[in-house]
C-alpha positions in Angstrom: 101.2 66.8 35.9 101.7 63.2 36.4 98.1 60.4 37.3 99.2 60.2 40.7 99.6 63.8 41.4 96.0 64.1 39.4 94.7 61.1 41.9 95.9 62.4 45.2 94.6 66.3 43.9 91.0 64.9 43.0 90.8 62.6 46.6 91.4 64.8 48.5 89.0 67.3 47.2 86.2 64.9 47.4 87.2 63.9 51.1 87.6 67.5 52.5 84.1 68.4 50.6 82.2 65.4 52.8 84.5 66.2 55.6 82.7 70.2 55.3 79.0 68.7 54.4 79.0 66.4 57.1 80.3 69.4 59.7 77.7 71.3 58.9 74.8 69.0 58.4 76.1 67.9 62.0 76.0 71.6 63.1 72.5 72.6 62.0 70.7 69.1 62.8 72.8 68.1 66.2 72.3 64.2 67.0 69.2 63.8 69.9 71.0 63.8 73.3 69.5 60.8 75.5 69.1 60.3 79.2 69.0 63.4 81.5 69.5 66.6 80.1 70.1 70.4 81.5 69.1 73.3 80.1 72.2 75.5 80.5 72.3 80.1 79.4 75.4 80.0 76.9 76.2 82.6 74.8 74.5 83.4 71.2 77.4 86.1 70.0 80.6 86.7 71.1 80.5 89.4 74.6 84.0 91.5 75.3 85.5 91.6 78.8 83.2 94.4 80.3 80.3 94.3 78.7 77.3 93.8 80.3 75.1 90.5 78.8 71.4 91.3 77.4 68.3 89.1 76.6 69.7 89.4 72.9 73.2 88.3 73.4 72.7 84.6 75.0 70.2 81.6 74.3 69.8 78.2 75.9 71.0 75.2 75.0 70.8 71.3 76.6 73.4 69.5 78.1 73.9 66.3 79.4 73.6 66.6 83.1 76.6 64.7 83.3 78.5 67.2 81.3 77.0 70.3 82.6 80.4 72.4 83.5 80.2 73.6 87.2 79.2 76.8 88.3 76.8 76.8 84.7 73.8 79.3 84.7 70.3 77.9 83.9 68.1 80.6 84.2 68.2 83.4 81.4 67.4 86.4 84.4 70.3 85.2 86.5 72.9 86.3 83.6 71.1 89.7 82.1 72.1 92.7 83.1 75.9 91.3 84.6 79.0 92.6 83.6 81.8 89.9 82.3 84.9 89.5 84.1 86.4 87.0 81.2 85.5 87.6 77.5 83.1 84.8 76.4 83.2 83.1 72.9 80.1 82.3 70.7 78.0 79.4 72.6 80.4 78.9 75.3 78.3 78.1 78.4 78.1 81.2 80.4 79.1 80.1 84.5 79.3 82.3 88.0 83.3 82.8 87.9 83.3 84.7 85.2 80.2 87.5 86.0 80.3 90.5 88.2 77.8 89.6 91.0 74.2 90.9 90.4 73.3 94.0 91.4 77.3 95.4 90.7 76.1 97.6 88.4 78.0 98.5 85.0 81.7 99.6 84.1 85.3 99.3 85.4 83.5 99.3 89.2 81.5 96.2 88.6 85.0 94.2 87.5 86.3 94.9 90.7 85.9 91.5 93.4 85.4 92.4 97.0 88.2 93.8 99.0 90.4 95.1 96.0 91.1 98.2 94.7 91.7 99.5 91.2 94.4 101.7 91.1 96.2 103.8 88.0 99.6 104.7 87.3 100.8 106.7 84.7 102.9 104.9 82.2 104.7 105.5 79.2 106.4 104.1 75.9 108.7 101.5 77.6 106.7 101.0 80.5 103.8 99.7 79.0 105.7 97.4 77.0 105.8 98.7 73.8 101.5 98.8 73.3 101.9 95.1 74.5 99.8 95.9 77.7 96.2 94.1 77.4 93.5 94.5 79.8 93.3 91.2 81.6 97.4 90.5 81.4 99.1 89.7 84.3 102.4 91.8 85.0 105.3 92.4 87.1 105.5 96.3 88.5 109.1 97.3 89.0 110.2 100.7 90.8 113.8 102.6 89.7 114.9 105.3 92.0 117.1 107.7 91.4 119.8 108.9 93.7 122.0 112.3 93.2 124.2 111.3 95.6 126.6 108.2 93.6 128.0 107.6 97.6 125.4 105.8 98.7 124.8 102.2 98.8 123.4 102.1 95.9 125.6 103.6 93.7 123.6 106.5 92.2 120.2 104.8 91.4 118.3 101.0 92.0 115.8 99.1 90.6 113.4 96.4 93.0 110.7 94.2 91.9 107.9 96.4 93.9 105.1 93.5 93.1 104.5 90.5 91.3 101.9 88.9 89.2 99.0 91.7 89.6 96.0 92.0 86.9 95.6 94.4 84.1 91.7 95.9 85.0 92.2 98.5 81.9 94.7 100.5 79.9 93.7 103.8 79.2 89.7 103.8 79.0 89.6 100.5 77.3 88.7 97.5 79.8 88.6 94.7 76.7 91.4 93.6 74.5 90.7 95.3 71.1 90.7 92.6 68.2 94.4 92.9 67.0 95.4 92.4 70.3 97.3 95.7 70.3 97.4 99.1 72.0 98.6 101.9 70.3 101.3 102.7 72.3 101.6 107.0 71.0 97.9 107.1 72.7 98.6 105.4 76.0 98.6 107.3 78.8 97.9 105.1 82.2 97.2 101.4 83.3 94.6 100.4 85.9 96.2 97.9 88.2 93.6 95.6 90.7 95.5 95.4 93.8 94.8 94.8 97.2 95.1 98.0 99.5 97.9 97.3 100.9 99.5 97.0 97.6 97.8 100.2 96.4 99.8 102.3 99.0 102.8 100.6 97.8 101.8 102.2 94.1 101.1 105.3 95.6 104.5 105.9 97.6 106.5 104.5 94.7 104.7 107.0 91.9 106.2 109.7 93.8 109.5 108.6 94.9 110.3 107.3 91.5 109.6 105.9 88.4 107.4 102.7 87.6 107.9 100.0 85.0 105.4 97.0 84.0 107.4 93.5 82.7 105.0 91.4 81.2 104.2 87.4 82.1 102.7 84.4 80.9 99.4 83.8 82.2 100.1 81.0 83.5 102.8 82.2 85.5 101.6 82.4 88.9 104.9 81.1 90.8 106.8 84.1 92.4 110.0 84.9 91.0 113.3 85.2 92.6 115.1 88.5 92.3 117.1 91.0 94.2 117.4 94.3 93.8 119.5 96.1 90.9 122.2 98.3 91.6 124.2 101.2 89.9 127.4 99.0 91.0 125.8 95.9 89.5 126.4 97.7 86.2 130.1 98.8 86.6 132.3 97.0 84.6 134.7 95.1 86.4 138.1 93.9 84.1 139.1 90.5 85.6 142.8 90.8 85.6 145.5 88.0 84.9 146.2 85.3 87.2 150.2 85.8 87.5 148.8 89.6 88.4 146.0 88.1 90.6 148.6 85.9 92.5 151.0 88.7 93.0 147.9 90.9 94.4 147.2 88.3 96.9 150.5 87.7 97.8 151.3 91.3 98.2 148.1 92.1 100.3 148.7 88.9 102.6 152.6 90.5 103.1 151.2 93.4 104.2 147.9 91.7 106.4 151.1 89.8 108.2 153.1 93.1 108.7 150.8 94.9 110.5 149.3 91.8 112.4 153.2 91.5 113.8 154.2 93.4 117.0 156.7 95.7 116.7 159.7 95.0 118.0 160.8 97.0 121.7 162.5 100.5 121.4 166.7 100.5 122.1 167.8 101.0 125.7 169.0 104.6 126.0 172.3 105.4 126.5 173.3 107.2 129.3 175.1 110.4 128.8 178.8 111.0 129.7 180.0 114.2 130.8 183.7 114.8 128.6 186.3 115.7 131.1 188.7 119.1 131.1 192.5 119.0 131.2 195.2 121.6 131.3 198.3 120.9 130.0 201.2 122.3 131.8 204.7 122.6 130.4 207.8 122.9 133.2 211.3 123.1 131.8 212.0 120.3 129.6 208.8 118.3 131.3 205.1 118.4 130.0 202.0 116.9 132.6 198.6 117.6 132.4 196.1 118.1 135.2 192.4 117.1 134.4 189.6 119.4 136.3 186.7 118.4 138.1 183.3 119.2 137.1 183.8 121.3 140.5 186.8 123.3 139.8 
């Protein structure tokens, strides 16, 4: 190993060590925070989406009033005994938006806001996108019927974007995210959408015409997307053929658009019938005549 290698090895050994010391001498003696300060509940161990806070599970800490984040609780009673709507880390200051409001009790009902509804379809394998599902995703619920009859308009079967960007409130029982961020997918069984009403009729209705499917979005996807309805016909294949064949198809249908857009042209006069005349022929001697009859004779 060559001095410089030996150099740069050794400096940065001792700068990372000082870098460490100095975090954690910062960490357990924090610098004195002057002017006006705020008191604000933050949390003293990590609390899963769910769970409802205790006198154990969150401390107080000061702030500068300047840097108090809004909505921020400041009184230890006003966050015990709430549910939490967003998972909170490890001294992250605990605010209103994300608790159940007091007296909501504990469980799935309490992560419900006012005027929603938690609904639950069943799902399976594919649906739930592989174990992918998390409570607190944000998903895209798509409906596939099935028709018997292939002479409809839809060819045999279609596939619509029923609604859009709705919350995960739980999959299965679990209403947290477990820690590998995984669901085992063999054990899931149903996802609990939060819907308005009106939406959860939609569910209902489309659970028993047909079959519904969950696509997964970012989180901060909150723009509607654009999409139309799928279509048995929108997967037929569809050769494109040459052009000299395309041309000739054109040409040939266009012949035939101008042949029956042309009047036809007026029958023939009829011909008036002629009655054949009768003769006898009459032999006298050496002389032969002929005398024609009337229609009357």
């Amino acid at each position: 190993m060559s001095p410089r290698t030996v150099m740069i090895s050794v400096l940065a050994l001792v700068f990372g060590g000082s870098a460490a010391v100095g975090v954690r001498a910062f960490i357990q003696n924090p610098p004195t925070i002057k002017g006006d300060v705020v008191a604000v509940v933050v949390a003293a161990v990590e609390i899963p989406r769910g769970g409802t806070i205790t006198s154990e599970q969150i401390k107080t800490r000061e702030f500068p009033k300047d840097l108090v984040p809004p909505g921020a609780i400041t009184k230890v009673e006003d966050a015990v005994d709430r549910a939490v709507f967003i998972p909170l880390m490890k001294d992250e200051a605990i605010v209103e938006n994300k608790l159940a409001p007091k007296g909501s009790g504990r469980g799935l009902a309490a992560l419900i806001p006012p005027g929603m509804r938690a609904f639950t379809i069943t799902t399976t394998l594919a649906s739930g996108v592989a174990g992918f599902i998390l409570p607190g995703n944000k998903v895209d619920v798509l409906l596939t019927i099935s028709n018997a009859a292939a002479t409809d308009v839809t060819g045999g079967g279609s596939t619509t974007t029923l609604l859009q960007n709705v919350e995960i409130l739980a999959v299965d029982q679990k209403i947290y995210a477990p820690a590998e961020n995984k669901v085992d997918a063999k054990e899931m069984r149903s996802v609990t959408l939060l819907v308005p009403p009106n939406q959860a009729n939609l569910l209902e209705l489309g659970q028993n015409r047909g079959t519904l499917h969950l696509a997964l979005r970012h989180p901060e996807d909150r723009q509607p997307g654009a999409s139309r309805t799928a279509t048995m016909f929108d997967l037929q294949f569809h050769q494109e053929k040459p052009w000299d064949q395309r041309a000739k198809d054109v040409l040939s249908a266009l012949g035939e658009a101008l042949a029956k857009a042309r009047p036809a042209p007026p029958p023939p006069p009829a011909r008036a019938e002629v009655t054949p005349k009768k003769s006898i022929r009459t032999i006298r001697g050496s002389s032969e005549g002929m005398v024609l009859l009337t229609p009357d004779d």
